[in-house]
C-alpha positions as CSV (number, residue, x, y, z in Angstrom):
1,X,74.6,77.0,94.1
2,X,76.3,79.6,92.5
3,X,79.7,80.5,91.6
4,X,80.7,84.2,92.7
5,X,84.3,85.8,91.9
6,X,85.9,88.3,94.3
7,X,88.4,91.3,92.8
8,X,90.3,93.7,95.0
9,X,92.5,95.4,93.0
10,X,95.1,97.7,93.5
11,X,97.3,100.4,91.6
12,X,99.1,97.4,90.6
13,X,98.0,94.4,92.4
14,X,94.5,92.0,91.8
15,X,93.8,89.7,94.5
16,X,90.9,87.3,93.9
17,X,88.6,84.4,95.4
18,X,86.4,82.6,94.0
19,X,83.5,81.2,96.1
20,X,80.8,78.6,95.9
21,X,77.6,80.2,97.2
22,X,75.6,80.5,99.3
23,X,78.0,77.8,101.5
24,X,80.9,80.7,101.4
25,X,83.6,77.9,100.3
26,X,86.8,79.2,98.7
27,X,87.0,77.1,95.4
28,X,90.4,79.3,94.7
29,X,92.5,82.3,95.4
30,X,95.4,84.0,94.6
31,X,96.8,87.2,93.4
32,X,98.6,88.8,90.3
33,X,101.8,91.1,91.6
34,X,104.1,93.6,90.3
35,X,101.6,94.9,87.1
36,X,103.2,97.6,85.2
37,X,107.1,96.3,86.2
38,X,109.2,94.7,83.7
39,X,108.1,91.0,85.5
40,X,105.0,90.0,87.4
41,X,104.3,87.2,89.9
42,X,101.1,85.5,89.5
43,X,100.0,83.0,92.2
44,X,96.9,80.7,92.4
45,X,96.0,78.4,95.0
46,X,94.9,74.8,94.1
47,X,93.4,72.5,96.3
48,X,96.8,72.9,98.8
49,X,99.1,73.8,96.8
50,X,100.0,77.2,95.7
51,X,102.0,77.9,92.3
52,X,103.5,80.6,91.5
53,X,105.2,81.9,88.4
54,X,106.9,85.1,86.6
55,X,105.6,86.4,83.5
56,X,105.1,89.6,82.4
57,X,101.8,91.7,83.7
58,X,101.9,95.2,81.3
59,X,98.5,96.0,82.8
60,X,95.4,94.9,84.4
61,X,94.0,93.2,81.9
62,X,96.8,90.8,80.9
63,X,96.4,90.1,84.9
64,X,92.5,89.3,84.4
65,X,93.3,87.0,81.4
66,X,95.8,85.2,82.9
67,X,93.3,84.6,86.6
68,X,90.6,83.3,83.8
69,X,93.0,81.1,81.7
70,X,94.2,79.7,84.8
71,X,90.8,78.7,86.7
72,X,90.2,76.7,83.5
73,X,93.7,75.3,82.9
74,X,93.9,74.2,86.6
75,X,90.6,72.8,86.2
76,X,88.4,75.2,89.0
77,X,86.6,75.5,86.6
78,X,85.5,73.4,83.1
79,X,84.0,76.7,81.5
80,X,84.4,80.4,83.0
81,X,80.6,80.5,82.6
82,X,79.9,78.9,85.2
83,X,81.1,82.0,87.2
84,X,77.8,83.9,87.4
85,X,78.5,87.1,89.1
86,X,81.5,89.4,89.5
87,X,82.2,91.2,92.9
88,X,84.7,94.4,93.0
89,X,86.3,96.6,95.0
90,X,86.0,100.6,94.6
91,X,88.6,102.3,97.1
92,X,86.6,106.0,96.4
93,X,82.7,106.1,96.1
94,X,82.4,109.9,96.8
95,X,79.0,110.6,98.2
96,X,77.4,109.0,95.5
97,X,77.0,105.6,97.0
98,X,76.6,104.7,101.0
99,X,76.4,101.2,99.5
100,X,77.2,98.5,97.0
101,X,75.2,98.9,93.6
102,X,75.1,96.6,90.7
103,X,76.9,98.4,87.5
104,X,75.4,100.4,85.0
105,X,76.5,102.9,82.7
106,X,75.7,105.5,85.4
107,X,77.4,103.6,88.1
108,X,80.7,103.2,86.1
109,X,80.7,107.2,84.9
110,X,80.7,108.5,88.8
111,X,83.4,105.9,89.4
112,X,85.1,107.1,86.5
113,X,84.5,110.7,87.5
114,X,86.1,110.3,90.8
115,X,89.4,109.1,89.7
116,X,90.9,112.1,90.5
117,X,90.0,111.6,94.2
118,X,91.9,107.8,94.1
119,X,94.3,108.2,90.4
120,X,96.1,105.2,91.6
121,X,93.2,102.9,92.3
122,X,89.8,104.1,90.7
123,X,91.1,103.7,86.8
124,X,92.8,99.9,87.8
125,X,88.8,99.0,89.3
126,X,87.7,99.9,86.1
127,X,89.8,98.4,84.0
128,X,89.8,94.9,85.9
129,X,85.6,95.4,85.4
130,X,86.2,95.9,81.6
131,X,88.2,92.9,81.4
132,X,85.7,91.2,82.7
133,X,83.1,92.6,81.0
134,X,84.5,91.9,77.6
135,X,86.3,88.0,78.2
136,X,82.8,87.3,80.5
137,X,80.0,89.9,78.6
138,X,76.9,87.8,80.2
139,X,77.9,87.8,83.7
140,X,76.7,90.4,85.7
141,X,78.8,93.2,88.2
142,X,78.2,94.6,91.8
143,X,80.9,97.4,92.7
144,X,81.5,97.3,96.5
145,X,83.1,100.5,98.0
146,X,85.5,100.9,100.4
147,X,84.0,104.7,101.2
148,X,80.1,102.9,101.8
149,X,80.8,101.9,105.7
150,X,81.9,105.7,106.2
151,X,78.7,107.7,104.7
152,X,77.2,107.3,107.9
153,X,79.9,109.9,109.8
154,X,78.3,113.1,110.8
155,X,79.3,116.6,108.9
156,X,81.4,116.8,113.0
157,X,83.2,114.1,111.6
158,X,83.5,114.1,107.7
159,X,83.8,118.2,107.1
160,X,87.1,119.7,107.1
161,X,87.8,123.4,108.4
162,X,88.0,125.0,105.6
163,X,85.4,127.7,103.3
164,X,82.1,125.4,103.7
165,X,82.0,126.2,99.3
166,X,84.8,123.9,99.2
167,X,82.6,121.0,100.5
168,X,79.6,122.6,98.6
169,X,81.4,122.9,95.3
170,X,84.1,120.7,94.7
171,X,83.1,118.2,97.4
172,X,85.9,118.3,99.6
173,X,85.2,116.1,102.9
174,X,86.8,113.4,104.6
175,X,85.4,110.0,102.8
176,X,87.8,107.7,104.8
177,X,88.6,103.8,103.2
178,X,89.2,100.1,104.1
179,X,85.3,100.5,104.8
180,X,84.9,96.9,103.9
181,X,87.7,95.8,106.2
182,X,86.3,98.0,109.0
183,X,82.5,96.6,109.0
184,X,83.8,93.1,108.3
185,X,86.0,92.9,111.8
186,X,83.3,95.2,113.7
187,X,80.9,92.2,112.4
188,X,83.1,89.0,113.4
189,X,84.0,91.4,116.5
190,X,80.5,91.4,118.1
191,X,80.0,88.0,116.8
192,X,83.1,86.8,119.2
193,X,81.6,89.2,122.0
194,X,78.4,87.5,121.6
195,X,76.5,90.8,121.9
196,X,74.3,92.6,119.3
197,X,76.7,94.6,117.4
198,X,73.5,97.0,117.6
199,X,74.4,97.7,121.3
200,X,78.3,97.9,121.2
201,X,81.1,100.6,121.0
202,X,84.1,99.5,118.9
203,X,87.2,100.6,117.3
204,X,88.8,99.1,114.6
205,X,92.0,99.7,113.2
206,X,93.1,98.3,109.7
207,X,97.2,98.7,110.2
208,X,98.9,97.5,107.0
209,X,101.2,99.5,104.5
210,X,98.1,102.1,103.9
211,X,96.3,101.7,107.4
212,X,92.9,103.5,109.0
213,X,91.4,103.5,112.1
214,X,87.1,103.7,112.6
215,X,84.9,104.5,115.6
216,X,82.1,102.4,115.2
217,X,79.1,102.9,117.4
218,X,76.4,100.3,117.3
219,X,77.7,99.4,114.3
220,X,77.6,102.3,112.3
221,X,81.0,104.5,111.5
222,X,81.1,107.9,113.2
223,X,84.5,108.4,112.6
224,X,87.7,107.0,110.4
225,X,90.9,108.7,109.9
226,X,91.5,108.8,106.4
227,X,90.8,111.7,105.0
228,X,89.6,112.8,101.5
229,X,92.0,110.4,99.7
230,X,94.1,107.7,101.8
231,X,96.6,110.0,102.1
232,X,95.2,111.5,105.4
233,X,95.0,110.1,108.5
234,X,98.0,108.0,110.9
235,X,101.5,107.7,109.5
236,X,101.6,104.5,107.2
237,X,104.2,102.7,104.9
238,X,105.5,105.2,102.2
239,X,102.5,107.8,103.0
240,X,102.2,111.4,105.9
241,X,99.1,110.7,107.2
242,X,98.2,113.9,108.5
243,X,100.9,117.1,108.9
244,X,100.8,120.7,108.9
245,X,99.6,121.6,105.4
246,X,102.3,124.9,106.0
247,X,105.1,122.0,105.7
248,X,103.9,121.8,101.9
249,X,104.3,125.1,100.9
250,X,107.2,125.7,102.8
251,X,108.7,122.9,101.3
252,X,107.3,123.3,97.9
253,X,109.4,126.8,98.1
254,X,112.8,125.2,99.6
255,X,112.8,121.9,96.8
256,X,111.3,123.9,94.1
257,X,108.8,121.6,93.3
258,X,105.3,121.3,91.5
259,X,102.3,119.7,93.2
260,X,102.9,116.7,91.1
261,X,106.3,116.0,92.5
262,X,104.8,116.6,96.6
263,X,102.4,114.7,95.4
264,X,105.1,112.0,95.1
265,X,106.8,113.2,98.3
266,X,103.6,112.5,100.6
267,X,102.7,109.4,98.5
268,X,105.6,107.6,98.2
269,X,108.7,109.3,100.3
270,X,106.9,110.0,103.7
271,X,105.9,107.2,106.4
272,X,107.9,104.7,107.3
273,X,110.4,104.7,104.7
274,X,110.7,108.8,104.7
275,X,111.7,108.6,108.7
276,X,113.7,105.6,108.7
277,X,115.4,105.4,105.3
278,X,115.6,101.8,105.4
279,X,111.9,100.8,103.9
280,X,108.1,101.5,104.1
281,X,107.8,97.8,105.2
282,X,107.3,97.4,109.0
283,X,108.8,94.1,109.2
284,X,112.4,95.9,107.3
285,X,111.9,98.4,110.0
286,X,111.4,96.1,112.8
287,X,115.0,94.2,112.2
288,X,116.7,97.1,111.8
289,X,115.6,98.6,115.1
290,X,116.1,95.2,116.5
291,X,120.1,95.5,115.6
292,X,120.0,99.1,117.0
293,X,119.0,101.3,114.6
294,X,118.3,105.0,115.8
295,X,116.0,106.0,113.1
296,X,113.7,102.7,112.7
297,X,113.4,102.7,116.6
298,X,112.2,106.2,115.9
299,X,110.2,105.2,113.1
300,X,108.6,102.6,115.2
301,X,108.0,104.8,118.5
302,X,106.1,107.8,115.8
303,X,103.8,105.0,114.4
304,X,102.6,104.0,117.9
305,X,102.0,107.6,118.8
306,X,100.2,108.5,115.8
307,X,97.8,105.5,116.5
308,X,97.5,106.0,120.2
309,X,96.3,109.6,119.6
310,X,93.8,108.5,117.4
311,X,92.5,105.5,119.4
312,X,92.2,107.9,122.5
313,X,90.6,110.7,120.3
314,X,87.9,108.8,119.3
315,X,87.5,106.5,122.6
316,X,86.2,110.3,124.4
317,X,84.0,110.5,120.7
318,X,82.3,107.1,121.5
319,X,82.2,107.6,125.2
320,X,82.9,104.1,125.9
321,X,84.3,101.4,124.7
322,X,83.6,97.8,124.3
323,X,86.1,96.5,122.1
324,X,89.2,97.2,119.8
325,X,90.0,95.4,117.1
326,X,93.7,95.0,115.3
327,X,93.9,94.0,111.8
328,X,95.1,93.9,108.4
329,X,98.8,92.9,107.8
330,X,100.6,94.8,110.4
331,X,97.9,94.8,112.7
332,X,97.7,90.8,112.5
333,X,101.0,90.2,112.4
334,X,103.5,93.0,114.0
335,X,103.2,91.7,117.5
336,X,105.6,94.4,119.0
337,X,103.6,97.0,117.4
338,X,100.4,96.1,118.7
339,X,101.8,95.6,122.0
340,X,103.3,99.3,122.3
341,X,100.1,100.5,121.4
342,X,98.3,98.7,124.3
343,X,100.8,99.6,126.2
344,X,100.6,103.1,126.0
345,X,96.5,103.1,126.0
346,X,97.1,100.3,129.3
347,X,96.4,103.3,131.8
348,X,93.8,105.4,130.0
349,X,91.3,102.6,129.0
350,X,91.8,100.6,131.8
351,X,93.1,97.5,129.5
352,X,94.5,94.5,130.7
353,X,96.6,92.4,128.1
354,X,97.9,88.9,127.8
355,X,101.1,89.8,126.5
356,X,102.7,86.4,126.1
357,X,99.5,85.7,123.8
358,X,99.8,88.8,121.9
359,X,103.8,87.8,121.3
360,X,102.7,84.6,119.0
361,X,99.2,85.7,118.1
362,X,98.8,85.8,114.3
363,X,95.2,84.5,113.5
364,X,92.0,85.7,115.3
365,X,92.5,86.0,119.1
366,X,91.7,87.6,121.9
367,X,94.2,88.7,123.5
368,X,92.5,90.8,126.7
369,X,92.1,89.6,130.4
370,X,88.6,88.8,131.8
371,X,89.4,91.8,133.8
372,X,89.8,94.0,131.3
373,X,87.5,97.1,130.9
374,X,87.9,96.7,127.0
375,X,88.1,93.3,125.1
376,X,90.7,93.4,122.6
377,X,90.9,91.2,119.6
378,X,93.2,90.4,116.6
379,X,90.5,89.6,113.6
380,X,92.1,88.6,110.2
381,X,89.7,90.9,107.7
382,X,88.4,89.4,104.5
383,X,87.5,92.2,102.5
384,X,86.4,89.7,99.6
385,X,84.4,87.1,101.6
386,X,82.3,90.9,102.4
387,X,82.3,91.4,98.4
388,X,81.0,88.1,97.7
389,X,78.2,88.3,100.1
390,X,77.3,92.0,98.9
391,X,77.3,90.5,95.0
392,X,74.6,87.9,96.4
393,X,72.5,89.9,98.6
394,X,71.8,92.3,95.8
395,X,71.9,89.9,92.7
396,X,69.5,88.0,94.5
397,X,71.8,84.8,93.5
C-alpha cells in the first residue's frame, strides 16, 4: 500500500486528493480558493465532514503548506512521509510529451519554457511542485498533462491555416486541454457501454467555466477544440472561444489598446459574462434568463450553438457515433443546457432522450432511450483519480 497525493492546480486554485493505492480510496480531499486575493478559503474533507476556513493564500505555496499542515493536524496522516509520491497536473505539455513523465530537471525546463503558451497556469504547476519539493525533498513527482490525450490528432486536425514556418518555427498548432478529463469519461464511457473502448466512436465534451469538446475514435483523440492555448475553441465563461481574428485588430484600433489589454478582453471580458453582463457563471446566467432577461437568454441560446456546431462537425469527422458524453461542472449539472443541446442534435443524429431523467440528472447517468442511435451519458470526470493512477503506473508503486 502506498499513499499517492493528487494536485490540480489552477491560476489560483489547488484542488487535491489523497489516495491509498493500489485500492484507489480517497483518504482526503479538498481545495485551497481565492490565492492571490486579499482572503482565501481553504477546505478539507475529513471522514464526513468538510471544514472550511478563511485565511489568507498570498500564493501557491502558502496554499501547499497549509494542505500539508492540515493532513497532519487532522490526523490523515501521522507524518507527511508517509505520502510517497506526488501526482500533478500540467494544462500545456507542447509537443514535448504525448504522456505523463516522472520530473527531472529536463522535464521541469520544457514546462517552464512553455509558460508563455499557459501564463496563467504553467508557472502555478510549478510552483505547487517546488513546494513540494522543498517541504517533501524525498518524495518523488510525475507531471501529468492535460495536452498528452491530444498528441494523437492528425496535422488535419492540430495545424492551423496559416505560413506552415509558423508551426515549423515557433510551434504554433492547436494542442487542445482537459486531456485528462476527456480520456477519463471516454474510459468510464465504454466501460458503461460494455464494449472495447478499442472499437467505439465517442465525443466528449468537458462544459465547465473553460470547456472543450474531443472526438475520440477507438479511443484515441482525433480532434478537440481548444486551440493553441484554452482560449480557442466554443464560447466559455469569461473566454471567445473562436472569432474572427479581423474583430482583434479592428477592435484593437477602435479601443486603442495593446495586445496585453485584448489579451484581457478575450480572457476575461468575452463568453458568458461579455454577452450577458450579468456573470461568466452559467448558473447567474440561468436565473436571470429564467426572470426574463433578453441578454442571458441570448447568452444561453449562443452557448448551445457554439456546441452544437462542434458536436456535428466532428460527428461527419468520426463517421459515426457511439456515444456522447457530458461532463465537467456545467456539463453535469446545467440540465437545461444539456437538454438544448440534444435538442437541437435530436434530428441530425437520430437521438432519443429521456428528458424527465436529464431534468434531475446530476451524477453519472444515462440519459438516452434503448432506441436511440447514439447512447448519451452524463459522467462526473475525476481528473485526479487519472493523476493518481498515471503516478503509479510509472513509479512502479
Amino acid at each position: 500500500m502506498s499513499k499517492v497525493i493528487a494536485i490540480n492546480s489552477g491560476s489560483s486554485s489547488l484542488k487535491f486528493q489523497l489516495f491509498q493505492m493500489p485500492e484507489e480510496k480517497v483518504l482526503t480531499s479538498g481545495n485551497a480558493e481565492r490565492i492571490g486575493l486579499e482572503m482565501g478559503i481553504f477546505t478539507i474533507k475529513v471522514g464526513d465532514e468538510k471544514i472550511s476556513r478563511e485565511l489568507p493564500l498570498p500564493d501557491h505555496k502558502t496554499a501547499v503548506n497549509t494542505l500539508l499542515d492540515a493532513l497532519v493536524h487532522y490526523g490523515i496522516v501521522k507524518d507527511l512521509k508517509e505520502i510517497e509520491a506526488a501526482g500533478h497536473r500540467i494544462v500545456q505539455g507542447g509537443a514535448y510529451f504525448d504522456q505523463s513523465v516522472e520530473v527531472d530537471e529536463d522535464v521541469v525546463a520544457k514546462v517552464d519554457e512553455l509558460c508563455e503558451l499557459a501564463p496563467l497556469h504553467n508557472p502555478a504547476h510549478l510552483v505547487c511542485y517546488r513546494a513540494f519539493r522543498e517541504i517533501l525533498p524525498e518524495i518523488r513527482h510525475v507531471f501529468v498533462f492535460d495536452t498528452a490525450f491530444h498528441q494523437t490528432m492528425g496535422p488535419e486536425s492540430y495545424l492551423f491555416p496559416v505560413p506552415f514556418e509558423w508551426y515549423k518555427d515557433y510551434k504554433i498548432r492547436r494542442y487542445g486541454a482537459h486531456g485528462t478529463s476527456h480520456q477519463y469519461v471516454a474510459k468510464r464511457a465504454a466501460e458503461l457501454m460494455g464494449k472495447d473502448i478499442a472499437d467505439i466512436n465517442l465525443i466528449t465534451c468537458h462544459l465547465g467555466n473553460g470547456a472543450s469538446i474531443s472526438a475520440v475514435k477507438g479511443g484515441k483523440c482525433i480532434n478537440t477544440s481548444m486551440g493553441l492555448t484554452p482560449l480557442g475553441g466554443i464560447m466559455m465563461g469569461s473566454r471567445s472561444g473562436d472569432i474572427d481574428p479581423t474583430v482583434v485588430f479592428y477592435m484593437m484600433k477602435k479601443l486603442n489598446c495593446t495586445p496585453d489589454e485584448m489579451d484581457v478582453y478575450l480572457n476575461k471580458k468575452s463568453g458568458m459574462l461579455g454577452v450577458s453582463g450579468i456573470s461568466s457563471d452559467a448558473r447567474d446566467v440561468a436565473e436571470a434568463a429564467k426572470n426574463g432577461n433578453k441578454r442571458a437568454v441570448i447568452t444561453q441560446e449562443l452557448y448551445v450553438n457554439r456546441v452544437i456546431n462542434v458536436v456535428g462537425g466532428y460527428a461527419m469527422q468520426l463517421g459515426h457515433v457511439d456515444g456522447i458524453v457530458f461532463t465537467a461542472g456545467l456539463g453535469e449539472n446545467d440540465t437545461y443546457i444539456r437538454q438544448e443541446i440534444l435538442k437541437h442534435l435530436e434530428e441530425g443524429m437520430s437521438l432519443k432522450i429521456d428528458y424527465d431523467l436529464n431534468a434531475v440528472t446530476r451524477r453519472e447517468e444515462k440519459i438516452s432511450l434503448p432506441e436511440s442511435k447514439v447512447e448519451v451519458y452524463v459522467i462526473p470526470t475525476n481528473e485526479e483519480l487519472m493523476i493518481v493512477r498515471d503516478t503509479v503506473r510509472i513509479l512502479g508503486l
